[in-house]
C-alpha atoms as a printed R data frame, in Angstrom:
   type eleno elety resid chain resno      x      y      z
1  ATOM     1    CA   UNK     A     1 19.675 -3.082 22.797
2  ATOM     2    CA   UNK     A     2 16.584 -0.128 23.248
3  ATOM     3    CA   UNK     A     3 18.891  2.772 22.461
4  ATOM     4    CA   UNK     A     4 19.751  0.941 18.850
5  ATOM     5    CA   UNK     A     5 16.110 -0.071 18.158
6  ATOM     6    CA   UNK     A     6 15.317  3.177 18.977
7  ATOM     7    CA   UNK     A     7 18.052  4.714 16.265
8  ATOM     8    CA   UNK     A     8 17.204  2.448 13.718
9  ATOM     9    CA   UNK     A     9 13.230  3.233 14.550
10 ATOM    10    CA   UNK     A    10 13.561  7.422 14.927
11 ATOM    11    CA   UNK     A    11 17.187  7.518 12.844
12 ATOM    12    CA   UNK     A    12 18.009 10.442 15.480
13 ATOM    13    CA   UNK     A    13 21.570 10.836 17.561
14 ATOM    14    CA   UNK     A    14 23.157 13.394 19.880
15 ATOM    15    CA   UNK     A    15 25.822 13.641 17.725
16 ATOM    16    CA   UNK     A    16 25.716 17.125 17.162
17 ATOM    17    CA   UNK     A    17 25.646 18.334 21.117
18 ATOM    18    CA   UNK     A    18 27.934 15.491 21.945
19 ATOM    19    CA   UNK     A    19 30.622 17.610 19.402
20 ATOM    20    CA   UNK     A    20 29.515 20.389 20.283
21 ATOM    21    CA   UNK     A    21 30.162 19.445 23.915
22 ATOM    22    CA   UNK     A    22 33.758 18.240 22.964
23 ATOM    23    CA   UNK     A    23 34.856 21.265 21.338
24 ATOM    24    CA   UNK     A    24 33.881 23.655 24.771
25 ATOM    25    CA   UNK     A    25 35.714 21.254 26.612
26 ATOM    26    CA   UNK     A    26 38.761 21.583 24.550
27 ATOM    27    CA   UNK     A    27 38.870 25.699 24.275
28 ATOM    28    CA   UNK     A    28 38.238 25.389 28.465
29 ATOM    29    CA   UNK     A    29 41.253 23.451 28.333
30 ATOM    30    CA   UNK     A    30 43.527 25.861 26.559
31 ATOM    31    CA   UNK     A    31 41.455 28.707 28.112
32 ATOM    32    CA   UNK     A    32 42.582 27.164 32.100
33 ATOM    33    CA   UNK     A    33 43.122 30.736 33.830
34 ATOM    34    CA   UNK     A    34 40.674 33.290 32.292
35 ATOM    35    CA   UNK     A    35 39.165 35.050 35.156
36 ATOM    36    CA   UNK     A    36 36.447 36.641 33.670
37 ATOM    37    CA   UNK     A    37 33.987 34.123 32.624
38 ATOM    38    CA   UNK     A    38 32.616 36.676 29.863
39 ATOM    39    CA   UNK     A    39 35.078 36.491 27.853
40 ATOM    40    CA   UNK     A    40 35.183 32.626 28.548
41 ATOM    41    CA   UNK     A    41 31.809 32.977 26.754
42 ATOM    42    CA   UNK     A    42 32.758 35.455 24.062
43 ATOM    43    CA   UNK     A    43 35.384 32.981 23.230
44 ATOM    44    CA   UNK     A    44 33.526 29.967 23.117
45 ATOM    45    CA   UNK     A    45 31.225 32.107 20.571
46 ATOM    46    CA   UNK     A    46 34.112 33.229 18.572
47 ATOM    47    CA   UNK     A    47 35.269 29.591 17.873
48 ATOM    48    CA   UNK     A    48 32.402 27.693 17.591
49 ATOM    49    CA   UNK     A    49 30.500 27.252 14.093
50 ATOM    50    CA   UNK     A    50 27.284 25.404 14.620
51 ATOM    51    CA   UNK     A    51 27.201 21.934 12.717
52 ATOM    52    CA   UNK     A    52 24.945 22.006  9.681
């Protein structure tokens, strides 16, 4: 019951990094055999369009 006081109190989520989170999950998924983690990180930058 604290974390939804808290929400209704402060009206903030993790929302954002919990999507965020989801969508490097999924292109690590369909990325499963790069062996250079740099472009494991370029990729992840390519793809990903912060939330606004």
């Amino acid at each position: 019951q604290e974390p939804i006081q808290h929400y209704f109190s402060f009206r903030v989520t993790n929302a954002k990094i919990e999507g965020t989170h989801n969508k490097v999950k999924v292109i690590k998924r369909r990325a499963y055999g790069y062996r250079n983690l740099e472009r494991f990180k370029i990729r992840i930058r390519l793809e990903y369009k912060p939330a606004t």
